[in-house]
Backbone as a printed PyTorch tensor [residue, N CA C, xyz], in Angstrom:
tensor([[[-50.4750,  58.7230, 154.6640],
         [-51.8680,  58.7350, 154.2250],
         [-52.5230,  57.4270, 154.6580]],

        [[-53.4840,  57.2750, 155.4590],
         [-54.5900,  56.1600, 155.5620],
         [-55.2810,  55.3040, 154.2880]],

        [[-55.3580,  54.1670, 154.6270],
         [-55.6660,  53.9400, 153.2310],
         [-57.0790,  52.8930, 154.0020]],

        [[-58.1850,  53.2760, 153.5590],
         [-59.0040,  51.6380, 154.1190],
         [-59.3140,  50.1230, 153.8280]],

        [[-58.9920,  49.7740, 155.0870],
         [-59.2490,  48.1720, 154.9120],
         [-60.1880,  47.4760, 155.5570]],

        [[-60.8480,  46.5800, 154.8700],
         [-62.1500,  45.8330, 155.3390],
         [-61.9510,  44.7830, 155.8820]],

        [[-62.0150,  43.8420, 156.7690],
         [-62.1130,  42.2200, 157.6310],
         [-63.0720,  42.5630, 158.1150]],

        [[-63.4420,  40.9920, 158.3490],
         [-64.6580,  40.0940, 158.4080],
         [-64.0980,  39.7480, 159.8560]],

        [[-64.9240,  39.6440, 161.4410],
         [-64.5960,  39.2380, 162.3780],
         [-66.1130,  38.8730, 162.2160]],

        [[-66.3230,  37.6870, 163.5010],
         [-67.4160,  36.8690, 164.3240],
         [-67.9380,  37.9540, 165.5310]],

        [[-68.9740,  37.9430, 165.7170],
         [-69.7760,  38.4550, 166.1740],
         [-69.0650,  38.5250, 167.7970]],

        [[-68.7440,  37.6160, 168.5820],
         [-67.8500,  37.8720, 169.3990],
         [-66.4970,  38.8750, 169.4620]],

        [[-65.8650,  38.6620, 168.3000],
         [-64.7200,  39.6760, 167.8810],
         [-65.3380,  40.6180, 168.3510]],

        [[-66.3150,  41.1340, 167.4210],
         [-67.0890,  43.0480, 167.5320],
         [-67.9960,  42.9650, 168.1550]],

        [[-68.3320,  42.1170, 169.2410],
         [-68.4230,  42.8000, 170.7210],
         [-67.2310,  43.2190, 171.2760]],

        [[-66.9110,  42.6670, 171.3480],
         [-65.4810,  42.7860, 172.5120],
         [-64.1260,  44.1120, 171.0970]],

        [[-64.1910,  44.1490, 170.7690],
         [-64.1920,  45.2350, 170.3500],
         [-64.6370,  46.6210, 170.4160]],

        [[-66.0640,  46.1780, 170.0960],
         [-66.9620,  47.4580, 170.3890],
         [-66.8760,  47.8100, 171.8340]],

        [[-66.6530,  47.0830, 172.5780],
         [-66.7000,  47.2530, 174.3330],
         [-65.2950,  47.4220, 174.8540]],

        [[-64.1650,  47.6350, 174.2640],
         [-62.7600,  47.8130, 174.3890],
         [-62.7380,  49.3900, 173.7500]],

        [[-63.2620,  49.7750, 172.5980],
         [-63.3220,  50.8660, 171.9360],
         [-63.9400,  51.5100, 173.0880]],

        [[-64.9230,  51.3610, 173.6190],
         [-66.1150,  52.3400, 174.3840],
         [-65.0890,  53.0140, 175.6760]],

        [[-64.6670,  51.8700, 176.5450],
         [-63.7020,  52.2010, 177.3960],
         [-62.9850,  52.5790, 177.1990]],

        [[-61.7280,  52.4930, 176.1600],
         [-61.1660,  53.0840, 176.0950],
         [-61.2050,  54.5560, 175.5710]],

        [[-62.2780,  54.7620, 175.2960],
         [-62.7610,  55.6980, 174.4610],
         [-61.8670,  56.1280, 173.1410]],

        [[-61.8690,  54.9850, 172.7260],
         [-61.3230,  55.5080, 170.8650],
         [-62.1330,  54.8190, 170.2830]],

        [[-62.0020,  55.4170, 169.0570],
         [-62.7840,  54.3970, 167.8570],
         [-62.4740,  52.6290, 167.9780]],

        [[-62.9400,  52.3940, 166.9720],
         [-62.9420,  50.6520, 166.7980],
         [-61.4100,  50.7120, 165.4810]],

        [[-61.4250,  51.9760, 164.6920],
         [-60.2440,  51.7100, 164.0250],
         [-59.2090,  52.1920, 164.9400]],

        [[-59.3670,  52.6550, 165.6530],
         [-57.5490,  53.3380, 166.3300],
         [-57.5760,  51.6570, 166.9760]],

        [[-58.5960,  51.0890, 167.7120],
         [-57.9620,  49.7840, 168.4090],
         [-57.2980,  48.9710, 167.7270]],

        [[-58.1910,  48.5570, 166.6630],
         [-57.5830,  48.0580, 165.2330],
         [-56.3880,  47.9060, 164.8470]],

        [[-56.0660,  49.7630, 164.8050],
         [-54.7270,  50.0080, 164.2320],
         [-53.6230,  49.3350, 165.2160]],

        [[-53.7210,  50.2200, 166.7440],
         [-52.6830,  49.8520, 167.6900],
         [-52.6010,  48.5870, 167.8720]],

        [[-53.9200,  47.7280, 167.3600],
         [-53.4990,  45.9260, 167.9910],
         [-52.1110,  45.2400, 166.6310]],

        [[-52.8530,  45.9450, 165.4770],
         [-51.9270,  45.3630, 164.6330],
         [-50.3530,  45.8150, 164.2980]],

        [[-50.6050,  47.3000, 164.4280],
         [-48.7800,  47.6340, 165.3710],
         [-47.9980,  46.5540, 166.3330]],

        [[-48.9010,  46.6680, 167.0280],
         [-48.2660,  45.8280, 168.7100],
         [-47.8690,  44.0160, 167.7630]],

        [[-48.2890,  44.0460, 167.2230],
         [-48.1410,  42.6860, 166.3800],
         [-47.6960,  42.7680, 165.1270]],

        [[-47.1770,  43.8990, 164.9230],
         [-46.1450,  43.7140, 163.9670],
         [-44.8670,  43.7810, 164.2340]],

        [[-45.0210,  44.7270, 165.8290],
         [-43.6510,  44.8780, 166.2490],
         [-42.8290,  43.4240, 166.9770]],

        [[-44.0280,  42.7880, 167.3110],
         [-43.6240,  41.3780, 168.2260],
         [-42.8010,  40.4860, 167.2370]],

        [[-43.7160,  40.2570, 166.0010],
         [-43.0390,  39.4840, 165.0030],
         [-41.6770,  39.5880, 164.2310]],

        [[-41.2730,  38.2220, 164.5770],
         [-40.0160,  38.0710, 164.2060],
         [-39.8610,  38.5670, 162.7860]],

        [[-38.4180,  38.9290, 162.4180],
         [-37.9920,  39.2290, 161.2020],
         [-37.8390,  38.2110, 160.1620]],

        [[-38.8210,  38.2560, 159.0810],
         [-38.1120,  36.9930, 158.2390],
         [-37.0690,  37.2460, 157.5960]],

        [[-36.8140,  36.0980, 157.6170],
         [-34.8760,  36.0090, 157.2620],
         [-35.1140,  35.2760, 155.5940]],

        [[-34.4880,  35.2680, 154.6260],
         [-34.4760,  34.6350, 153.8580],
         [-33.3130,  33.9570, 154.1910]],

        [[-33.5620,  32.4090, 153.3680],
         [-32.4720,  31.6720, 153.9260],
         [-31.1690,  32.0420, 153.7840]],

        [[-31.0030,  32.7420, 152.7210],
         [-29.2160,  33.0910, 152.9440],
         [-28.8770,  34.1710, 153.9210]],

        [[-29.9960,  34.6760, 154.7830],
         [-29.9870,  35.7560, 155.7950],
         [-29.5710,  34.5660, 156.9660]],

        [[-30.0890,  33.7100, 156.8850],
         [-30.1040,  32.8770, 157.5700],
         [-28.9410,  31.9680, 158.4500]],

        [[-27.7790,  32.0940, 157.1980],
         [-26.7720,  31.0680, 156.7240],
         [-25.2220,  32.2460, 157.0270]],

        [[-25.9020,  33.4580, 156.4550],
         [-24.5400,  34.5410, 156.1730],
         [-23.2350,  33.9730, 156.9110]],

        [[-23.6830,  34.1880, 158.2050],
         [-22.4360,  34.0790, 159.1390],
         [-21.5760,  32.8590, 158.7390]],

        [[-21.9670,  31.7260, 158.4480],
         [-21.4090,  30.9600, 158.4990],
         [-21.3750,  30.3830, 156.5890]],

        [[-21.3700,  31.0010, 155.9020],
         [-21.0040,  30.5750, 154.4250],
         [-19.7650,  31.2560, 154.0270]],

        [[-18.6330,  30.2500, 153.7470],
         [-17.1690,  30.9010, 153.5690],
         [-16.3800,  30.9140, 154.6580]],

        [[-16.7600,  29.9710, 156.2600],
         [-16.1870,  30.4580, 157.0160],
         [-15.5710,  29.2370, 156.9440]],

        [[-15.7300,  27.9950, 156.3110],
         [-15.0030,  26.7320, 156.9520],
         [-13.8870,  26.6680, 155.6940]],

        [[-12.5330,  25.5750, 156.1520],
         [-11.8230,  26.1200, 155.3570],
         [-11.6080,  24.2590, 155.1580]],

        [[-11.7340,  23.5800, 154.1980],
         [-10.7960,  22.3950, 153.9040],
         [-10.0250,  21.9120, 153.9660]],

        [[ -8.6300,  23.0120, 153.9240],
         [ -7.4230,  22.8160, 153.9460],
         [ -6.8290,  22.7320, 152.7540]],

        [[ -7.4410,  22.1890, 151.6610],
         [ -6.9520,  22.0720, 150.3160],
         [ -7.3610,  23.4250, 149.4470]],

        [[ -6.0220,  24.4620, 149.3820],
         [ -6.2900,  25.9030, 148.4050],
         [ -6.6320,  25.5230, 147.5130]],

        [[ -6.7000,  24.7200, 146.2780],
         [ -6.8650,  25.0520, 145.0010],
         [ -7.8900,  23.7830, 144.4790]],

        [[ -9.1260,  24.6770, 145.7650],
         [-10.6470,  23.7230, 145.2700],
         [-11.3090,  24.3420, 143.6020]],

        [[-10.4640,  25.2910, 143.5500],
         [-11.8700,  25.8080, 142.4130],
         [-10.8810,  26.0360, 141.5450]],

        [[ -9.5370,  25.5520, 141.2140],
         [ -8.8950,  25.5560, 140.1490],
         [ -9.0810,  24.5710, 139.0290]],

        [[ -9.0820,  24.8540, 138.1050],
         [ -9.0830,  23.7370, 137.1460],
         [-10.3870,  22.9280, 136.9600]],

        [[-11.2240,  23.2240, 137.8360],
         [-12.8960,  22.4810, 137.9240],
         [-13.0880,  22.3360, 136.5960]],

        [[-13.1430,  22.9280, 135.4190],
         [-13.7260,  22.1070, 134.5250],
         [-12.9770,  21.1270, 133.9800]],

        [[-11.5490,  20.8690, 133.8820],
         [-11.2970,  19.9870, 133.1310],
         [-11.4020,  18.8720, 134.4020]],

        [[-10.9480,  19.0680, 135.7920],
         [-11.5700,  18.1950, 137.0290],
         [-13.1600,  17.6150, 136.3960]],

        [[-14.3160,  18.4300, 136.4490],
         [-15.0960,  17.6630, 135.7980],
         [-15.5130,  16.7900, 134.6970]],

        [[-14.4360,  17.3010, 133.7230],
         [-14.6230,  16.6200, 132.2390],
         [-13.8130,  14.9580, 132.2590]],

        [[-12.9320,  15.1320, 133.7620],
         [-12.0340,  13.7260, 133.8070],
         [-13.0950,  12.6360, 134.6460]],

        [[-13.6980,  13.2650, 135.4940],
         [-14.7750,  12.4620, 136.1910],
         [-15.5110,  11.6720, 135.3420]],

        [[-16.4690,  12.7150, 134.2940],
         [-17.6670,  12.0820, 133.4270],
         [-16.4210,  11.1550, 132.8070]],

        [[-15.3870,  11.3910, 132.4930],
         [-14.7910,  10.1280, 131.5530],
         [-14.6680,   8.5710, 132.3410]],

        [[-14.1770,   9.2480, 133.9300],
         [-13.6160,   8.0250, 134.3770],
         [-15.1730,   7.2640, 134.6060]],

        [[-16.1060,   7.7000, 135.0830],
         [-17.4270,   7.4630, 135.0690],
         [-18.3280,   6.4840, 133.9460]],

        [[-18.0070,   6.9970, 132.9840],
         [-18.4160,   6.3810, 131.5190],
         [-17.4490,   5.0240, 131.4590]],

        [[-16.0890,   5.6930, 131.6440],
         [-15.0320,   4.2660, 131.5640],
         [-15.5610,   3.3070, 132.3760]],

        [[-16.0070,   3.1690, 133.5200],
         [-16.7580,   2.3030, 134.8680],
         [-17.5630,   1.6540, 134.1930]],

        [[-18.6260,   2.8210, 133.5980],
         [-19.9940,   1.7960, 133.5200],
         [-19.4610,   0.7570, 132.1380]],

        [[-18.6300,   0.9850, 131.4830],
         [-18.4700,  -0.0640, 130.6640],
         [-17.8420,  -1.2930, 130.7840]]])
């Protein structure tokens, strides 16, 4: 279903419009339509950043297996040794 939409072009725009429509002989909306196709198809895909990243998140390896073992009490010894420092 068509739905209508209104823009505002400069007086140059809709000449050259109106004089692209004539020749070609279509309306001023079929030009419309096909210019903004042709420019939707050109435009790149946005990626959100983790579209971005996929390939390469999880691929590097440390070497050390047992990064995510024990993390909280790993963190709870940090804030201590930390606190112990600043004093």
């Amino acid at each position: 279903m068509n739905a209508p939409l209104s823009i505002r072009v400069d007086q140059r725009t809709r000449r050259s419009l109106a004089r692209l429509a004539r020749q070609s002989r279509r309306s001023q909306s079929a030009v419309v339509r096909e210019a903004i196709d042709a420019f939707v198809a050109k435009a790149p895909a946005v990626l959100r950043p983790y579209d971005a990243w996929r390939e390469v998140l999880g691929s590097a390896d440390s070497g050390i297996g047992n990064l995510s073992e024990q993390t909280g009490a790993k963190f709870r010894d940090a804030l201590i040794a930390r606190k112990s420092a600043a004093r």
